[in-house]
Each structure stands twice: as structure tokens, then as C-alpha cells.
C-alpha positions as CSV (number, residue, x, y, z in Angstrom):
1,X,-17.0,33.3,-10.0
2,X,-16.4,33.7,-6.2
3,X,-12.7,34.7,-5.3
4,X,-11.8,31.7,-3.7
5,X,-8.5,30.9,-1.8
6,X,-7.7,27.3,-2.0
7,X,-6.6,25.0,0.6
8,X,-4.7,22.6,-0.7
9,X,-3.1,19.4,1.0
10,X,0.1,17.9,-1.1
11,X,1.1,14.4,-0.2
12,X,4.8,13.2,-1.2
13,X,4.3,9.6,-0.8
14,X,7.8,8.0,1.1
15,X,9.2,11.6,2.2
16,X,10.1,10.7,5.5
17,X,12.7,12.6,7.5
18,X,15.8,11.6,9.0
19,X,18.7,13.7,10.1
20,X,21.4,11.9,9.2
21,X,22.5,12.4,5.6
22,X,24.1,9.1,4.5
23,X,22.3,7.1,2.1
24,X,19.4,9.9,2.6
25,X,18.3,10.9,-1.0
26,X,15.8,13.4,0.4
27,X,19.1,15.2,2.4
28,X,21.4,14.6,-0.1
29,X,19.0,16.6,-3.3
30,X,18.9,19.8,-4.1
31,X,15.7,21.0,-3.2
32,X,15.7,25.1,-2.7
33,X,12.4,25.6,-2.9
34,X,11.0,22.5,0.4
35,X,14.5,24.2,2.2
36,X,12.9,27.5,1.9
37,X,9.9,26.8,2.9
38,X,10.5,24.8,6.1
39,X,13.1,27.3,7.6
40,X,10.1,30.4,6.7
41,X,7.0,28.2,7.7
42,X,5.3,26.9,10.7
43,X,6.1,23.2,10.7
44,X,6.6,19.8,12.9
45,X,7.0,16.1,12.2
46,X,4.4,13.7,12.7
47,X,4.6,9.8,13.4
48,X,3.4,8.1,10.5
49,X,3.8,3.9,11.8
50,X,3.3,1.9,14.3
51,X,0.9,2.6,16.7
52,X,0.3,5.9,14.9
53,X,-1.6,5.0,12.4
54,X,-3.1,1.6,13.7
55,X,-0.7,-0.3,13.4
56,X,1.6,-3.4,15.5
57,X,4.2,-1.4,17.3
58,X,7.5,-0.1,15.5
59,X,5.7,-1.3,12.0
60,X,6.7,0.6,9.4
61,X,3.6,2.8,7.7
62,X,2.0,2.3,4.0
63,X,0.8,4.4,1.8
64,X,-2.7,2.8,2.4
65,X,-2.8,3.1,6.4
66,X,-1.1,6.8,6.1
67,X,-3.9,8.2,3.4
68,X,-6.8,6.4,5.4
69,X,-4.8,8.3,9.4
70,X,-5.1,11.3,7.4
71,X,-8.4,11.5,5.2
72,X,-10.1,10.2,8.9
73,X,-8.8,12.5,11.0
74,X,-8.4,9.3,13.9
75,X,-6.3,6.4,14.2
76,X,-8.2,2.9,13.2
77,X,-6.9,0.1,14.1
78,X,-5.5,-2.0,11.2
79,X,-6.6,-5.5,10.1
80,X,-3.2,-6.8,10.8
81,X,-3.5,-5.3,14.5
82,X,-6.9,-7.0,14.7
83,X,-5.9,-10.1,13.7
84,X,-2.3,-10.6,15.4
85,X,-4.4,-10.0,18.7
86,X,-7.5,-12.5,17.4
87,X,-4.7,-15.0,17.4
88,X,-3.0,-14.4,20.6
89,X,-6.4,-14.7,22.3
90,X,-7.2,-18.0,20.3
91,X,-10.4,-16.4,19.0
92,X,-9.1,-16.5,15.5
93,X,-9.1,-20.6,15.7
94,X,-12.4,-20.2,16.8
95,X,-13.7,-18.2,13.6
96,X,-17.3,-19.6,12.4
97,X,-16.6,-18.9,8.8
98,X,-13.0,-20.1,9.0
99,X,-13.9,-23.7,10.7
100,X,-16.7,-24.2,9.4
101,X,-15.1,-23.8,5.7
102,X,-11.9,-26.0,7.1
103,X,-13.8,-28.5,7.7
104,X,-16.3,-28.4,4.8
105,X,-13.1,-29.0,3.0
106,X,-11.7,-31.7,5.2
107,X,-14.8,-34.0,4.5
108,X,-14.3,-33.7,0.8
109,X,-10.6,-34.3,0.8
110,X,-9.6,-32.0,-1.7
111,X,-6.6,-29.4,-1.6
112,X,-6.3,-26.2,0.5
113,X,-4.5,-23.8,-1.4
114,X,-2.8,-20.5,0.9
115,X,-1.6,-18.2,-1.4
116,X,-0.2,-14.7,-0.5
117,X,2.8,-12.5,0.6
118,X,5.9,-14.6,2.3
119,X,6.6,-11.6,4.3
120,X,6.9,-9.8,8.1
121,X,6.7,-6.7,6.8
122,X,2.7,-6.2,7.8
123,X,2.1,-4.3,5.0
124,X,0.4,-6.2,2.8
125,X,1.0,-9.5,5.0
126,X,2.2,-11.4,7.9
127,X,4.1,-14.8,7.8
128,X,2.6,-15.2,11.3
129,X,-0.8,-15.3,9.7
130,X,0.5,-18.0,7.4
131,X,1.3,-20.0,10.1
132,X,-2.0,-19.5,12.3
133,X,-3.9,-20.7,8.8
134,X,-1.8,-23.4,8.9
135,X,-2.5,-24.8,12.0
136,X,-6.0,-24.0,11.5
137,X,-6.1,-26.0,8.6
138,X,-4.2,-29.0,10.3
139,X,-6.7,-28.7,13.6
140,X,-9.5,-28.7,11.6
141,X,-8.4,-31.7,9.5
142,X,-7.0,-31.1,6.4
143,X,-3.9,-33.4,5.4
144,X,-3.6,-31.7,1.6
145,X,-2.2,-28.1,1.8
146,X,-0.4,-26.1,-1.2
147,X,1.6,-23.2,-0.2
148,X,1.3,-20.6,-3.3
149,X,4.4,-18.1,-1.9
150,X,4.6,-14.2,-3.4
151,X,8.3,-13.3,-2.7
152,X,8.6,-9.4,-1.5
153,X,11.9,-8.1,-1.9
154,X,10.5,-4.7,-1.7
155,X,9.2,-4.6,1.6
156,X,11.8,-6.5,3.0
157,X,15.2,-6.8,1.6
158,X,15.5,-7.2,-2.2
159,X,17.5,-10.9,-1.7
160,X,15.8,-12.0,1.5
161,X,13.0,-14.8,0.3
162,X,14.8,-17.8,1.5
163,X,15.1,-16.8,4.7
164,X,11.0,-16.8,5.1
165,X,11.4,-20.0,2.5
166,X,13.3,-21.4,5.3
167,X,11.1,-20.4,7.7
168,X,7.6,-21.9,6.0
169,X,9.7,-25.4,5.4
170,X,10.8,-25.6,8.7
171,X,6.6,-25.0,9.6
172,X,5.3,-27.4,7.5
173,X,8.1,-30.4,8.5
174,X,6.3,-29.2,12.0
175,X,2.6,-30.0,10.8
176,X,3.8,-32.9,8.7
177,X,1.8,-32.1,6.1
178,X,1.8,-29.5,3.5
179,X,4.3,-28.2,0.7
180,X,5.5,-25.0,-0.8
181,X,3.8,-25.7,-4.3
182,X,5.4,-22.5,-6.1
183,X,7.1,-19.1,-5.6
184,X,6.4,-15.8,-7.7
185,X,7.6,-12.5,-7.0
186,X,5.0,-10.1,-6.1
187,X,6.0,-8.2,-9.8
188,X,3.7,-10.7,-11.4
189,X,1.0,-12.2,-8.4
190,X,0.7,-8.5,-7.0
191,X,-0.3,-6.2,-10.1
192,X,-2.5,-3.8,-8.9
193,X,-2.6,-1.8,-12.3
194,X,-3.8,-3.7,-15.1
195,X,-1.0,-5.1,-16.5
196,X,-2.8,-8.4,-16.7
197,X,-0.2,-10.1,-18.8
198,X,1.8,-10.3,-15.1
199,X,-1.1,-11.4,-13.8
200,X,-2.1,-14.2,-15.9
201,X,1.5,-15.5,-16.0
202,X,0.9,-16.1,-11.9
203,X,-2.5,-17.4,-12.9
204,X,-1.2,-20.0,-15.4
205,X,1.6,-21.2,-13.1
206,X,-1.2,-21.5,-10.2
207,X,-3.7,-23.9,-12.5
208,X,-2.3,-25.0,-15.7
209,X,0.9,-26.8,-15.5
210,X,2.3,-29.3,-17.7
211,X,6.1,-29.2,-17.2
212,X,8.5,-28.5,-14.5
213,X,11.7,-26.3,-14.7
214,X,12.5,-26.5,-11.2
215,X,11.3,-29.0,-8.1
216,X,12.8,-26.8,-5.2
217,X,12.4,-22.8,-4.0
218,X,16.1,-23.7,-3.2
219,X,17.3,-24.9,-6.9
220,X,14.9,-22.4,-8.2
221,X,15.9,-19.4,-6.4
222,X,20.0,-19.6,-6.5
223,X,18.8,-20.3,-9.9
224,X,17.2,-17.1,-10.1
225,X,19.5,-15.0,-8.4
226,X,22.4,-16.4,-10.7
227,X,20.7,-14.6,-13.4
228,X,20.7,-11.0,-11.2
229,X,16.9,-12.2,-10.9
230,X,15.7,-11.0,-7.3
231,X,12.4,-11.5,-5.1
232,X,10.1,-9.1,-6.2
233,X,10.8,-10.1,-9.9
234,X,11.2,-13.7,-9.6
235,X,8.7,-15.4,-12.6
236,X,5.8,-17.2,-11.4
237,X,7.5,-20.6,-11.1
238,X,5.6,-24.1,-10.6
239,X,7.1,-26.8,-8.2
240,X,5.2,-29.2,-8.3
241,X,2.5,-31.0,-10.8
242,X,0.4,-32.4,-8.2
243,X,-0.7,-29.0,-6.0
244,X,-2.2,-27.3,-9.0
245,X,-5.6,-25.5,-8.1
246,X,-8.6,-27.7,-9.4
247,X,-11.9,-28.1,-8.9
248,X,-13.8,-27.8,-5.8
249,X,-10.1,-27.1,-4.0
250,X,-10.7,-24.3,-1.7
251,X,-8.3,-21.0,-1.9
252,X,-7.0,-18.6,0.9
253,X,-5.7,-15.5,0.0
254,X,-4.0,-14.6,3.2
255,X,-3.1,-11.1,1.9
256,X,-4.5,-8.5,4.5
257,X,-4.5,-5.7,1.9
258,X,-6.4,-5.6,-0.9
259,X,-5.0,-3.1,-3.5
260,X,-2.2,-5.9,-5.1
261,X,-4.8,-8.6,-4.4
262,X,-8.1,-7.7,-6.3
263,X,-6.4,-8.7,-9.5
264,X,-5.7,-12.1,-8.8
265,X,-8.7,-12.6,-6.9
266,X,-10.8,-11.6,-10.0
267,X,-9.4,-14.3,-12.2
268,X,-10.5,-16.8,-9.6
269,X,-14.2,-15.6,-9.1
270,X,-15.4,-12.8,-10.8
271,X,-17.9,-13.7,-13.2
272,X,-17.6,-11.0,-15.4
273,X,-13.9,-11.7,-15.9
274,X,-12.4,-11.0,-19.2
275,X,-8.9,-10.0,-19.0
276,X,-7.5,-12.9,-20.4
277,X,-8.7,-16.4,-21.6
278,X,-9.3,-18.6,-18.9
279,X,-11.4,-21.7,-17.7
280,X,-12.8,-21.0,-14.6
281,X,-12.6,-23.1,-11.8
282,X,-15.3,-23.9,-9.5
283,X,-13.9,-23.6,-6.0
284,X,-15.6,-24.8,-2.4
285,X,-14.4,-21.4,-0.9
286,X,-12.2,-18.7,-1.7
287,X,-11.6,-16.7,1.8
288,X,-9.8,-13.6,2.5
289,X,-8.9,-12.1,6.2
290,X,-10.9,-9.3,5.3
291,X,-12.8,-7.9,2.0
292,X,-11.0,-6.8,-1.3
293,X,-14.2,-5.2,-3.2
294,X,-17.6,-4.9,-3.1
295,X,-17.8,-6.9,-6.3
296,X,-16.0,-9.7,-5.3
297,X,-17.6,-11.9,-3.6
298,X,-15.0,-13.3,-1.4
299,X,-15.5,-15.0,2.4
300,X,-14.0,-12.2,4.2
301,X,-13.0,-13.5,7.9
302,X,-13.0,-9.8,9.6
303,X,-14.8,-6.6,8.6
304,X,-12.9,-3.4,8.4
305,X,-13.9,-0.6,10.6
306,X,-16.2,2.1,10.1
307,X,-15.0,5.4,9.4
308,X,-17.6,8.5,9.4
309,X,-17.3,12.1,8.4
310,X,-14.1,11.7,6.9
311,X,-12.0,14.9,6.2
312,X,-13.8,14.8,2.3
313,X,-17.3,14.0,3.8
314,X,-17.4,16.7,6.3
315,X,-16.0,19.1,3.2
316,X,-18.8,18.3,1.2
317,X,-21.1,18.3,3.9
318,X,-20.5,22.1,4.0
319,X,-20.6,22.1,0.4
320,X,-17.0,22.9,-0.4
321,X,-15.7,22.1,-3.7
322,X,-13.1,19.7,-3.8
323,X,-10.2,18.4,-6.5
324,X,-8.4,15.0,-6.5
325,X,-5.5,14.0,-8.1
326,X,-3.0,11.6,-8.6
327,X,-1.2,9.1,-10.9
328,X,-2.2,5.7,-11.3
329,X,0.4,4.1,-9.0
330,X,-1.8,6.5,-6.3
331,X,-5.2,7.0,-7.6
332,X,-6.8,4.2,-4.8
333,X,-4.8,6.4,-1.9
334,X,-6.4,9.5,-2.6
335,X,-9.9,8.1,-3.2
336,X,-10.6,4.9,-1.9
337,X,-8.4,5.2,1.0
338,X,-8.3,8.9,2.4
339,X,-12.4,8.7,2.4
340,X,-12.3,5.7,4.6
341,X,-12.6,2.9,2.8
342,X,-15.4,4.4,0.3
343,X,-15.5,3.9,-3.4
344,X,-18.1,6.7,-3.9
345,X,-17.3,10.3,-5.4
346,X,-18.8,12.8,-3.2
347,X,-20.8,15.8,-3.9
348,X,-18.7,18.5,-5.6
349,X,-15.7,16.4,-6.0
350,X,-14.0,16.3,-9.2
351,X,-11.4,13.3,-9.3
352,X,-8.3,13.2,-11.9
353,X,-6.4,10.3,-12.6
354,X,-3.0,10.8,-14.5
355,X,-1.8,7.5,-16.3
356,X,1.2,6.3,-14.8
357,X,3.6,5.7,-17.0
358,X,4.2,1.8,-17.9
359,X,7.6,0.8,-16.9
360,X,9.5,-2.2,-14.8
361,X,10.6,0.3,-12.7
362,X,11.1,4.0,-12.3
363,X,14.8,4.3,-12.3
364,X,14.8,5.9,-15.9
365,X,11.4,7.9,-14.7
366,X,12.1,9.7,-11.5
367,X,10.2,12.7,-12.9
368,X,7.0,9.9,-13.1
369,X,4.0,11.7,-14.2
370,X,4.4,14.9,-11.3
371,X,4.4,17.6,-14.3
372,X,1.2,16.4,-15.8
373,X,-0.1,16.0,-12.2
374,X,1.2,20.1,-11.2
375,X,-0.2,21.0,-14.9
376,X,-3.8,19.7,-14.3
377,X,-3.5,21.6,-11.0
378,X,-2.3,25.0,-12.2
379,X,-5.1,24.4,-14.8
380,X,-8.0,24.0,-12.3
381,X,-6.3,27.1,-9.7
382,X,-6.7,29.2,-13.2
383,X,-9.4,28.4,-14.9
384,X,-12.1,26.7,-12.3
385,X,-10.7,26.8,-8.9
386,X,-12.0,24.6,-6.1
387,X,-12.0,25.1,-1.9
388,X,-10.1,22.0,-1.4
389,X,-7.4,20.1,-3.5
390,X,-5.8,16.8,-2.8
391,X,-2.7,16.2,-4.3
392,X,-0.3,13.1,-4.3
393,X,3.3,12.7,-6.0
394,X,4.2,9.0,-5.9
395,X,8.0,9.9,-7.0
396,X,9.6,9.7,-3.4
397,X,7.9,6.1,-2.3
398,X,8.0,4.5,-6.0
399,X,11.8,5.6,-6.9
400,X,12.7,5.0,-3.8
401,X,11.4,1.0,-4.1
402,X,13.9,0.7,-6.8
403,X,16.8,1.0,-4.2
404,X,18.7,3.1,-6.8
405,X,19.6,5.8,-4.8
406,X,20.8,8.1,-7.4
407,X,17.1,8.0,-9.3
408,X,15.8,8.4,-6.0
409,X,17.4,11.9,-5.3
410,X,16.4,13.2,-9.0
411,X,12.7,12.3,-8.5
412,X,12.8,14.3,-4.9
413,X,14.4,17.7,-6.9
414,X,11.7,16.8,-9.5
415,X,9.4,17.3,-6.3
416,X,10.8,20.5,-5.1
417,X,10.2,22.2,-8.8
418,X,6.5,21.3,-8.4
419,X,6.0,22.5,-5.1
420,X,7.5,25.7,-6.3
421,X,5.2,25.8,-8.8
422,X,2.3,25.3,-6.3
423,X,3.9,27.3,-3.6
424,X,3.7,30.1,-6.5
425,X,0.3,29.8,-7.7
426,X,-1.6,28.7,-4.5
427,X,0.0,31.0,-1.7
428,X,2.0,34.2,-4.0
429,X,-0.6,34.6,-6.6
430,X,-4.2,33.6,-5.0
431,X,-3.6,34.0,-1.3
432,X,-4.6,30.1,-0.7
433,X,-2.9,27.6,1.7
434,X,-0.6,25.5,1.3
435,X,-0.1,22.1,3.6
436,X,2.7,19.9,3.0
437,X,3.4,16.3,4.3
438,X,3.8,12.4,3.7
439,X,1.9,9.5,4.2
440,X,4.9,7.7,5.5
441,X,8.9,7.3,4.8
442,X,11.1,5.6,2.0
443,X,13.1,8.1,0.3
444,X,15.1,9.1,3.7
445,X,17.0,5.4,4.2
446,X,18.3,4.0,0.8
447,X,21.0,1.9,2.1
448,X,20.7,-1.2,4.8
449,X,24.2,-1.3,6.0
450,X,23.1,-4.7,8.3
451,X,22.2,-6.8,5.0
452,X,24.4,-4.8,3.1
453,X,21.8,-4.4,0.2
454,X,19.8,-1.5,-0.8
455,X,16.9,-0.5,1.2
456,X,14.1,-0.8,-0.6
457,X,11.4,-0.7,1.9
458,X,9.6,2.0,3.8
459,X,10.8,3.3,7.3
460,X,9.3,3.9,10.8
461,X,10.7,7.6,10.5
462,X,8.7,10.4,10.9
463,X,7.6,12.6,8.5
464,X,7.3,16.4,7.6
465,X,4.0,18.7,7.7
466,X,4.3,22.5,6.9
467,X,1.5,25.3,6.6
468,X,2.2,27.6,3.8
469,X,0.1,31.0,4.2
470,X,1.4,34.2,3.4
471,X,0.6,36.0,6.5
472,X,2.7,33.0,8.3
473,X,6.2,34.0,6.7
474,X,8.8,33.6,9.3
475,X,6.9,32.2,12.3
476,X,9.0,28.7,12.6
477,X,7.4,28.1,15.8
478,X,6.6,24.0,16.0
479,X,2.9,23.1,15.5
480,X,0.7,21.2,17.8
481,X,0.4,18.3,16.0
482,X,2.1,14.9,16.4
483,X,0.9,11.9,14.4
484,X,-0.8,11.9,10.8
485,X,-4.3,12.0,12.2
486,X,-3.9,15.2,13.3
487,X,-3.9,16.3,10.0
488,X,-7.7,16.4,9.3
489,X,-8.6,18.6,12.5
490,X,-6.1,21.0,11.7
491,X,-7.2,21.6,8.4
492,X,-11.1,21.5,9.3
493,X,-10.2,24.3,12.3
494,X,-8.2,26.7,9.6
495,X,-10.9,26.0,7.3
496,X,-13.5,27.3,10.0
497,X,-15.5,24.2,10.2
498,X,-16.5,22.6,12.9
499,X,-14.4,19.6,14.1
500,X,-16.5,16.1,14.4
501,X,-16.4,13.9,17.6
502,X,-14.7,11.2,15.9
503,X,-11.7,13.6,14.8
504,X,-11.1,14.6,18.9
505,X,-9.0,13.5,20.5
């Protein structure tokens, strides 16, 4: 066996710095081990939204845009950039496959049906979309339209659906026609890992209706929020018996990402389907802005952009051996999305996935599965080591949506004993590397003091990146890097491999 010293890149998904230490769960842990190493090693901070990483301007990152910036080594611009500017220019009203499929339905009279995120956030939505489909719809004439709304409440404030409630009533009184047809927290419509029981309950309330509880988002949401029943965990809830989805109806799913909307999308036209019991429905169209999976045959109105020789790809290219982990919750980052957009395994690339464990919400789990993620590590570094690893901790970003800021700061001193235990193995005992950083921030801001509700969101802050080499051991000087794309370069040049074109900037 060669005597290999492993570069390896860690990824604390929503470990975002800020100084100030109020409501900062990152500040306020006990974390000796991240201290120690960012007053000994080389380190900076690196802009991880916006512009950064492809996105509208002072938009906070994802973990999705943040592992794609840095497994591409270049900043892409992001669907949601694409189409915010398609619509100012008026080319989005002007889509072939969106007229011609608006109108297709117009002559047959039946029901459009827009379901997706009621959010401004632009991570997995934009209510501004909403509204450009809307008037699409309406130009292109079609008088029957069902609003399907996913409250978000983790993206945006935990108790803030009615003002985007508000907001799509006051839109549709505008068009005249139209109605909001039924509200379900993005717990149930947005499941993205295999809980199909949440699923199917979003499915049911979306085609097989037979009663009413409620008539109104209003009646149903004080309703709701009497029982200490919020946004993101609101039950799918029917509001109407007319603007279920039938046959030849045609569907928009106006999500933008497709992680928390392949699920859904699969009990609508996957033929293969078998998750639950259900009749399927024939449907004129089902369109999406942009594709969810290569086995789903959607209408996608864009195409996401190309992205050669990835970090991974130019890796294998010179046939290093590479090691990919994460839990469930992050398994799709550290695949799918650091290599581009690209489902396929690549040569000498051995992926783990560590179950996440099943739970509401991680407030009794802050440790989430990290040990059994640093285990299968420190098992590979022994036993079968690899040039390259890839790790992700989902503890700082998934606590962190809880809002609880107490959880929060025990899953970030969970961190700081794994990365001791890396820090150990990688750099003390095999002379490796050691790169630390984030995909974007959450952790660092836990408190909103203008809603005066818990901040459950991600954050436009910046985030950390260290180099960990023994030979670097006090030399605190800043790095040359400044946004997450720099990443990949950097890594490639220590590495002593070539940098591609694409990755210059």
C-alpha cells in the first residue's frame, strides 16, 4: 500500500461567521479544538451568497448553490438569477414551451394548478415567479387557476405565511381569477427523504377530497397557530372541493430546486411509482422551471448550466482516489451537487451514505449521525486510505433550522470533537491536509430581533476556510481566497494538479 497523505475537505453545513456573539450559537459553544486551530492555521473567510455563488444580490446561500460554487471551482449563475432576469426582459412571457402549453390548456378549459413554495427566500422559490406564472396563465387565457401553497417558515420566519397569503390574495383579486385552493407546510409537500407517509398526506389533500375542515388560509392558519402549529408544519389542508387536481388539468411546479420537489413530482408522473397506493391521473402537462431528474419526465422551461471538470472529475482524471460521505439529510450535496449537477460515481470514488436519523426535528439530536460519519472516516484513513475525502456534517445548518438555540450550540461542540478527531488522525498521525469550511451560514444568527421570532433561516454571512498542514503551524497570515469558488483551485494547486480554464479566474 502506497503511503498516502490525504487531503481531505470537511464541510460544516450553516457554519457561518459573525463577530458578534448574541444569539450566535457557533460564538457562544465551546469548541477548543476549531479555536485552536484558526488562531495556529492559515485561514480567511469567503462569501458564500449572493452574487458569490450565482445568486440575486444579498440572497442568502443554500446548501445546494454552496456545494455546486465549490465542487466547480466557478460561480454559475443560478436558475433563480436566470429567470428573475428572463422576466424583467419579458422573454420569460414569451417561452415556447410555456405558451404553447397555456394555451393548449386554455382551449380545453380545464384547471391550471401552480403548486410550490409561498416564499422570497430564493432558495427553493420566488413568490415573484408565482406571480409572472400567473400573469402568464391569465395572458394566455386561462380563467380556472388553483393556487397549491407550501408554507416555509424555515427559510423565512417560522410565523410569517400570511403575510405571502396576503400577498397571493391581493394578486389574484388583481387578475380576477384564480384561488388559493390549499396550504401545506413544506414538512409534508417538501420531503426530500423518503418519508412518503408526509408525502402522500400532501398528495391526498391535492386530489382526493371529500370534506372540508376549513374554507380560508385565514380561518385555517390562526387555527393552526392556536394549536402552537407553525408554517413549516402546518398539515396539508384542503380549501376548497372544486380545485382538486383531475384529469387532463395541467400542473406547475414552480419550485426552482429540485431536491424537496422530486418526491411530489413522482407521485404525479412517474410510472414506476409505488410508494403508496394511488390512482394516477392523466395530466395535459406537468411543467417545472427547470429539471428535477433525469427520470422524470417533466416539461422543464430552462436548462441548468453546464459544468465541466469539476473538482471530482479533474481528481479522477488524474486517477486519485477519492471518499464521499455524508448523512442522508446531505448525501445529494456531496454527490449530486458538488460534481455539477451529475448523478454518476466517478472512477475511484467510493461514496458512503450514513442514515439520517428519523426525527421531526433535531432538537433532541444535535449530535445527528457526525460520529458514525468521523467513524467510517477514521476507518477508511486506517484501514484503506484514499487521496481525497469529502466530508459533510449537517449538525450546524439542520439544528440550526429548529430555531432552538440551545440544541444548536451542542450540535456545533459535537462538531469541534470530530474535527479533533480528524485534525488527529489526518494531519498529527498521517501527515495529510486538512481544509475546513462551510457551504453557507445558519448556526451564527439564531435570533431575529425585527420579528422577534427565532431565526430559522440561513444568513448572507460569510463563512470560515482553514488549511491544516503540519508544516503550516503558526503562520496565521490571511489566504488569497475570497468567495467559495475559490475553493477548488486552491486545493487542485496544493494537490500539484493542474488548474482547468474554467476554474480561472
Amino acid at each position: 500500500m502506497k503511503n498516502i497523505k490525504p487531503t481531505v475537505l470537511v464541510i460544516l453545513d450553516g457554519f457561518g461567521y459573525r463577530k458578534e456573539k448574541e444569539f450566535n450559537a457557533i460564538a457562544t459553544a465551546q469548541t477548543p479544538t476549531l479555536t485552536y486551530l484558526f488562531q495556529t492555521y492559515p485561514h480567511t473567510l469567503l462569501q458564500a451568497a449572493g452574487k458569490a455563488v450565482g445568486l440575486l444580490p444579498e440572497y442568502m446561500g443554500n446548501s445546494e448553490v454552496g456545494h455546486l460554487t465549490i465542487g466547480s471551482g466557478r460561480v454559475i449563475p443560478q436558475p433563480i438569477t436566470i429567470i428573475h432576469k428572463a422576466i424583467a426582459t419579458g422573454a420569460f412571457f414569451k417561452n415556447p414551451l410555456l405558451t404553447a402549453n397555456l394555451q393548449r390548456l386554455a382551449r380545453s378549459g380545464k384547471c391550471l394548478h401552480l403548486m410550490g413554495l409561498l416564499s422570497d427566500a430564493g432558495v427553493h422559490s420566488h413568490i415573484q415567479n408565482l406571480y409572472a406564472l400567473l400573469d402568464a396563465a391569465v395572458e394566455n387565457g386561462i380563467t380556472n387557476i388553483a393556487v397549491h401553497a407550501f408554507l416555509d417558515g424555515r427559510d423565512t420566519p417560522p410565523q410569517s405565511a400570511e403575510k405571502y397569503l396576503e400577498q397571493l390574495s391581493k394578486k389574484l383579486i388583481q387578475l380576477n381569477y384564480g384561488c388559493i385552493a390549499s396550504i401545506h407546510g413544506r414538512f409534508y409537500a417538501m420531503d426530500r427523504d423518503k418519508n412518503w407517509e408526509r408525502t402522500e398526506k400532501s398528495y391526498r389533500a391535492l386530489t382526493q377530497i371529500n370534506s372540508l375542515n376549513y374554507t380560508s388560509w385565514e380561518t385555517a392558519l390562526h387555527a393552526y397557530y392556536a394549536q402552537e402549529i407553525y408554517d413549516e408544519f402546518i398539515p396539508p389542508t384542503p380549501l376548497t372541493l372544486t380545485h382538486t387536481i383531475h384529469p387532463d388539468d395541467g400542473i406547475i411546479f414552480f419550485n426552482i430546486r429540485p431536491d424537496r420537489a422530486r418526491q411530489l413530482a413522482c407521485a404525479f408522473i412517474d410510472p414506476g411509482f409505488h410508494a403508496f397506493e394511488r390512482k394516477k391521473i392523466p395530466l395535459i402537462f406537468f411543467i417545472t422551471p427547470v429539471p428535477y431528474a433525469t427520470e422524470l419526465k417533466t416539461i422543464a422551461l430552462y436548462n441548468k448550466p453546464t459544468t465541466p471538470n469539476t473538482l471530482k472529475e479533474v481528481l479522477a482524471q488524474h486517477n486519485k482516489s477519492m471518499f464521499t460521505i455524508a448523512e442522508t439529510e446531505k448525501y445529494a450535496h456531496v454527490t449530486y451537487f458538488f460534481n455539477g449537477g451529475k448523478e454518476n460515481i466517478l472512477p475511484n470514488e467510493i461514496r458512503i451514505l450514513i442514515p439520517s436519523i428519523p426525527t421531526k426535528n433535531y432538537i433532541d439530536l444535535p449530535k445527528m449521525s457526525a460520529p458514525l460519519i468521523t467513524q467510517a472516516v477514521l476507518n477508511s484513513l486506517a484501514n484503506a486510505p484514499k487521496d481525497f475525502y469529502l466530508i459533510n456534517y449537517a449538525n450546524a445548518d439542520m439544528v440550526g433550522h429548529s430555531g432552538n438555540f440551545e440544541a444548536t450550540v451542542k450540535a456545533i461542540e459535537c462538531l469541534d470533537q470530530e474535527i479533533k478527531k480528524l485534525y488527529d488522525a489526518v494531519v498529527q498521525k498521517m501527515d495529510g491536509t486538512l481544509y475546513i469550511t462551510a457551504d453557507h451560514g445558519n448556526a451564527e444568527y439564531m435570533f431575529d430581533i425585527k420579528t422577534n421570532q427565532p431565526h430559522t433561516a440561513h444568513t448572507v454571512n460569510p463563512v470560515p476556510f482553514m488549511i491544516i498542514r503540519k508544516e503550516l503551524t503558526q503562520n496565521t497570515h490571511p489566504l488569497p481566497l475570497t468567495q467559495l469558488a475559490d475553493i477548488a483551485p486552491f486545493i487542485l494547486q496544493n494537490m500539484g494538479i493542474a488548474i482547468p480554464p474554467h476554474m480561472k479566474r
